[in-house]
N, C-alpha and C positions, 0 to 999 in steps of 0.2 A: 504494500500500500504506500500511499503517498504520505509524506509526512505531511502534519495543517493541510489535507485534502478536506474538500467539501465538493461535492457534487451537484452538478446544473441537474436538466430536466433529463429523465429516458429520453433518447429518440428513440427507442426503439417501440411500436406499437404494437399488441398479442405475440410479447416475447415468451409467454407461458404456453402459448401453443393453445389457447383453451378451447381454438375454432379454426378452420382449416382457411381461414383469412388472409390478409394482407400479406403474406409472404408469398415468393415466388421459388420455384425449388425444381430440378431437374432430373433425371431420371434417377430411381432409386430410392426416393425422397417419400414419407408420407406424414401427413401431421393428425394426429390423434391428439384429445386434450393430455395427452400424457407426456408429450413434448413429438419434437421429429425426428423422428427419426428413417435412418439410410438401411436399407436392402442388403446389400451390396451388387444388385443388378445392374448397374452401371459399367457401362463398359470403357468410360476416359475418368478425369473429373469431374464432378457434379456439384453444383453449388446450390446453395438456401440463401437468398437475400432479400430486401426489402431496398426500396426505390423510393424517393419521392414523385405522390403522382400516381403510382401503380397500386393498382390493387386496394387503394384509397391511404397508402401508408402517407404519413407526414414527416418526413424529416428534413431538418436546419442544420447541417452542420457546417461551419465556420475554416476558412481554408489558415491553418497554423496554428489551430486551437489543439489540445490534447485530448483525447479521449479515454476514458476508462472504460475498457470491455469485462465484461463479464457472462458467465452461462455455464450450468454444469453439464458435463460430457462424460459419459458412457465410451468408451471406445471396446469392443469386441475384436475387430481385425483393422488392418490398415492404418491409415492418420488423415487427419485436419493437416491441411499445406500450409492452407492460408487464410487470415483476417483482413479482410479490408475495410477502412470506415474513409468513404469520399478521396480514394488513391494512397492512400497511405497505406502500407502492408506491415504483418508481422506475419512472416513465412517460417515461424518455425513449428515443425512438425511436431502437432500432438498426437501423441502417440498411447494414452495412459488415459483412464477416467480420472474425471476430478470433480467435487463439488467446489462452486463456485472458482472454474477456472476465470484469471484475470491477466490482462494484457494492456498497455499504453499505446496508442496509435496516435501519431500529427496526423490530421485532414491536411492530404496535399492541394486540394483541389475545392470545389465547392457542388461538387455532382450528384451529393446528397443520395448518396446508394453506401449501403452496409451487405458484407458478403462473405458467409464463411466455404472454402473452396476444400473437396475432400478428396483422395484419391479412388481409383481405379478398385480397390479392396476392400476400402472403410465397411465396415459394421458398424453401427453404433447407434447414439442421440444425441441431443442436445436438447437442454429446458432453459428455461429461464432467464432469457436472454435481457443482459442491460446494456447499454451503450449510454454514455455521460460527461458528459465536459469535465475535467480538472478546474478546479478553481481554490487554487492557494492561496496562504500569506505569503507575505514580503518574509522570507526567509535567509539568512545568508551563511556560509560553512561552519565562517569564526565567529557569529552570531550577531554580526553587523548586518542591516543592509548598505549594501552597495550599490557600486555605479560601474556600469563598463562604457568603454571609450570604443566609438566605432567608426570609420570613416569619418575622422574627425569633431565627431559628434556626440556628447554624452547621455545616457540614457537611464533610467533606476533601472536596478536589475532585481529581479525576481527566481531564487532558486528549489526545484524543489527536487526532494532526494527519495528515491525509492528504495524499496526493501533489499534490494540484489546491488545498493551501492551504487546505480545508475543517480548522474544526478545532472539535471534541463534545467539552464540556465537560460532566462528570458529579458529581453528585452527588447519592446514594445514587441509586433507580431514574429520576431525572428528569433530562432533558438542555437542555442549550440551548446555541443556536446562536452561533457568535462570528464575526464578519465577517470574514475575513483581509486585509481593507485597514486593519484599525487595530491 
């Protein structure tokens, strides 16, 4: 988790699965109130996402804002590739059931589509899907805040530190990465 994390609005709309509604999903795919789950009949990738626009979903998401995913997954065979929230990805292979798995995503873009992408094997499910803005305090390492200097220009900066030592350091919509070994 995010340290002084607070959370904006879901975007995501019958992330519970509780009606075979607003999501869009491809072969293999079926939604039972029990969440959705994949076959494994599929014969490439297969994705479950949600659009703004489609299917009547509503989503806003903000191009450079952060996101907090979340949704528990069942994995029986195969893996989840991929997360996308508005071009931003986190392609790392789940492989492993988890209750309330969670992930960070930047919106690259502002194309307001959320998509998790599964392979060629997946078994599994997925419930209870959240998707949520980050929204921190003014945080800083040595427990100041600070200022970064950029293109001549100084800005207040804003940091926030996850659980795995990653730690997004902001200032105004642009981010950048800070190693946590130094």
């Amino acid at each position: 988790l995010c340290e002084d994390y607070e959370g904006g609005t879901n975007q995501i709309t019958n992330g519970d699965f509780a009606t075979d509604t607003i999501w869009t999903y491809g072969v293999g795919w079926q939604i039972t109130s029990e969440g959705a789950h994949c076959n494994g009949t599929q014969t490439g990738n297969s994705e479950l996402k949600q659009e703004n626009g489609v299917h009547g979903a509503i989503i806003d998401f903000v191009d450079g804002k952060t996101y907090k995913v979340s949704f528990d997954v069942v994995v029986t065979s195969g893996a989840i590739t991929s997360i996308e929230v508005a071009g931003g990805y986190d392609h790392t292979d789940i492989t492993t059931s988890a209750t309330n798995h969670t992930t960070y995503i930047v919106a690259l873009n502002e194309n307001n589509r959320f998509t998790i992408a599964v392979n060629d094997i997946f078994i599994g499910s997925i419930d209870n899907v959240i998707v949520e803005e980050v929204i921190g305090e003014d945080v800083d390492i040595d427990g100041e805040i600070g200022d970064m200097t950029f293109a001549g220009r100084t800005y207040p900066t804003k940091v926030y530190t996850y659980s795995d030592g990653t730690k997004l350091e902001w200032m105004t919509e642009n981010f950048k990465y800070i190693d946590p070994s130094k």
